[in-house]
C-alpha positions in Angstrom: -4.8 -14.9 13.7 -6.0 -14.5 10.0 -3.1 -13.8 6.8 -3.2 -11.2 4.5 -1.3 -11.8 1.4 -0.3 -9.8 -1.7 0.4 -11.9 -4.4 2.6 -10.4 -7.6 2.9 -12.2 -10.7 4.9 -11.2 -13.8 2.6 -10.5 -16.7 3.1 -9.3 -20.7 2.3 -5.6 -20.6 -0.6 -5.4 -22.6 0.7 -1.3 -23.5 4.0 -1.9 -25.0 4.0 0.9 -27.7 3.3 3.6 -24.7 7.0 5.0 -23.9 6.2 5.2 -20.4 6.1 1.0 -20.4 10.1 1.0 -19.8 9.7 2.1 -16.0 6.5 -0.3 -15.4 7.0 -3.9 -13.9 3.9 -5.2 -15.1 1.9 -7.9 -13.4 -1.1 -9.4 -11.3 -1.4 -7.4 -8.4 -3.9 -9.3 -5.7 -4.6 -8.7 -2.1 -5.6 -11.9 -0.5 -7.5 -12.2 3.2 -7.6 -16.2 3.3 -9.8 -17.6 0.9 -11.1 -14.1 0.3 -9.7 -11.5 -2.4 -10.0 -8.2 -2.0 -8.1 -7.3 -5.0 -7.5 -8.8 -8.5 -5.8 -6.9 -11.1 -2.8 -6.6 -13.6 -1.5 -3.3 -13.3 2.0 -1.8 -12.9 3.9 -3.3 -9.5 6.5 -0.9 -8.9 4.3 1.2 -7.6 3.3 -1.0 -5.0 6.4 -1.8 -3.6 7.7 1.7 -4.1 4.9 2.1 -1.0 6.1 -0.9 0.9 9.6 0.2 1.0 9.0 3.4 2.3 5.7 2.3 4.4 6.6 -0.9 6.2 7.9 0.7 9.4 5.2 2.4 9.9 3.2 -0.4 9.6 5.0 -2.3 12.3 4.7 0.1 14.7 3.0 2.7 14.3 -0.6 1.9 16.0 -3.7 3.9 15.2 -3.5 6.7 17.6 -7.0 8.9 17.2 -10.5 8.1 18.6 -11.2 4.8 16.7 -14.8 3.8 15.5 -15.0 0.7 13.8 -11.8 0.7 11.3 -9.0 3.1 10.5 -11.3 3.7 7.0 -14.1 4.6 8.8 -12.5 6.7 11.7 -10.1 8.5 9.0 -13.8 9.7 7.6 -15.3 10.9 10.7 -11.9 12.3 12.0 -11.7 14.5 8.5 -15.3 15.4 9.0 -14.6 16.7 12.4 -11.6 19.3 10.6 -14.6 22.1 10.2 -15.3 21.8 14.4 -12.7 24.3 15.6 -13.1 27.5 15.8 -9.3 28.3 17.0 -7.4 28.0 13.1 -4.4 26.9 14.6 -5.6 24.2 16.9 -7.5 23.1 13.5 -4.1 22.7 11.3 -2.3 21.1 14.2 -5.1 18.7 14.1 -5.3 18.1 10.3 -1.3 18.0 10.2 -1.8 14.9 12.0 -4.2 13.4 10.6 -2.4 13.8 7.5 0.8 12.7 9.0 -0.6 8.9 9.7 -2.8 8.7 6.9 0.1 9.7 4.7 2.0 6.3 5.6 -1.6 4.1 5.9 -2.9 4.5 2.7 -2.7 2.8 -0.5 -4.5 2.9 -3.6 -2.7 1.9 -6.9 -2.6 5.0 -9.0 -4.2 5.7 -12.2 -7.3 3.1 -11.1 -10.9 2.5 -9.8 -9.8 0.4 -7.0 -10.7 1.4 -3.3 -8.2 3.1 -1.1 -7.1 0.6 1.3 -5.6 1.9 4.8 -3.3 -0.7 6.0 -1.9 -0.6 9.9 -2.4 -1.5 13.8 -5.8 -1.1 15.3 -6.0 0.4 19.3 -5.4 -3.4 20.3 -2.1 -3.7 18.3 -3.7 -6.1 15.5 -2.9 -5.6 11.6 -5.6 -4.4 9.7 -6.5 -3.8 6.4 -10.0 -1.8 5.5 -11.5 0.6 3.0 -14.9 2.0 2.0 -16.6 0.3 -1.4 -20.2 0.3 -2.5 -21.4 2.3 0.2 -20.2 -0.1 2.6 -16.9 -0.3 4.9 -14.8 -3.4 5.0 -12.2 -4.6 7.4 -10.0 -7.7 8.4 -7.9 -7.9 11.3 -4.2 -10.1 10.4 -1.1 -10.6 12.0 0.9 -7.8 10.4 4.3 -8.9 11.4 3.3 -12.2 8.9 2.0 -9.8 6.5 5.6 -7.9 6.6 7.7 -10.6 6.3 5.3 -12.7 3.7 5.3 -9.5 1.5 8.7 -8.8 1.3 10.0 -12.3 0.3 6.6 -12.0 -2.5 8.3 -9.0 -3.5 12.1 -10.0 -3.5 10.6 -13.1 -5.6 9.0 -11.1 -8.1 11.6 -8.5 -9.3 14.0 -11.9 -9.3 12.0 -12.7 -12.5 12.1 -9.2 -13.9 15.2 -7.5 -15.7 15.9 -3.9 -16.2 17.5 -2.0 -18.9 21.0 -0.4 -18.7 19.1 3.2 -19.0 16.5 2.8 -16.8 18.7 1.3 -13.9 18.9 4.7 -11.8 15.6 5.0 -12.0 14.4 1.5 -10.8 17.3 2.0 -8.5 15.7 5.5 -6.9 12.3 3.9 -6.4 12.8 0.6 -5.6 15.2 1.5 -2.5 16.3 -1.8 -1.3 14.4 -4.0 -3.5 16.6 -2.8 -6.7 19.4 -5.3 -6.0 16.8 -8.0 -6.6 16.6 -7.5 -10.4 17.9 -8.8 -13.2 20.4 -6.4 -15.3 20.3 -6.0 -19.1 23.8 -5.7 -19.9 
């Protein structure tokens, strides 16, 4: 089976006069499928694996549980468009609670950028995948997502053991990060 990768690098903020740089852990962000990248960008990290900490069980589990067409991207788009079909209200919010429900803990898209939203999980046949809609055109790559867990959470325990927090934005980091905190470097 094919690998999916994130790869996180530490980088220079290029914003350092903007106050809100204290709580950012800067750095390349890229989303690797082999020799092909999907992603390529330096942006702030934490967000990232803010989502993977509260995420990754649902990733290992959870498999794609609605009529499936192609990808999770492009079913989620036909299973939205379908919201409008009922004519009994409540049948249609049960319905859109759950589609909100799993899409809630399958997508990802770095805030506060252009990139595409990514919906990461397991397809009907219990394979990782990673797909997403970009220049008209929907993309997807099945992967072994039990490598993809494990590979990304030693890629992220690697990375916050080059970065170091400040004494006053510890609780902070400490709040989003979950279990990842413990892997920093404190200013004292």
């Amino acid at each position: 089976m094919k690998n999916l990768k994130i790869e996180l690098e530490s980088k220079v903020n290029p914003y350092k006069d903007d106050p809100s740089e204290l709580l950012e852990l800067w750095g390349k962000f890229a989303i690797h499928y082999e020799n092909e990248t999907l992603l390529n960008l330096e942006w702030d990290v934490a967000s990232f694996i803010e989502w993977f900490a509260e995420k990754k069980e649902y990733l290992k589990v959870e498999i794609f549980p609605f009529s499936f067409t192609n990808s999770i991207a492009e079913s989620r788009k036909l299973l939205f468009d379908k919201i409008d079909d009922f004519s009994n209200l409540q049948e249609q919010f049960a319905y859109e609670d759950q589609l909100t429900d799993y899409f809630m803990n399958h997508h990802f898209h770095l805030r506060g950028t252009t990139t595409p939203d990514f919906y990461i999980g397991l397809s009907p046949n219990g394979c990782g995948e990673i797909s997403y809609y970009d220049n008209e055109k929907y993309y997807v790559y099945s992967f072994d997502m039990d490598r993809f867990l494990e590979e990304t959470d030693k890629e992220i325990k690697q990375f916050l053991s080059t970065m170091t927090v400040n004494n006053e934005n510890k609780e902070y980091f400490q709040e989003t990060l979950a279990e990842y905190y413990s892997y920093m470097k404190s200013n004292n």
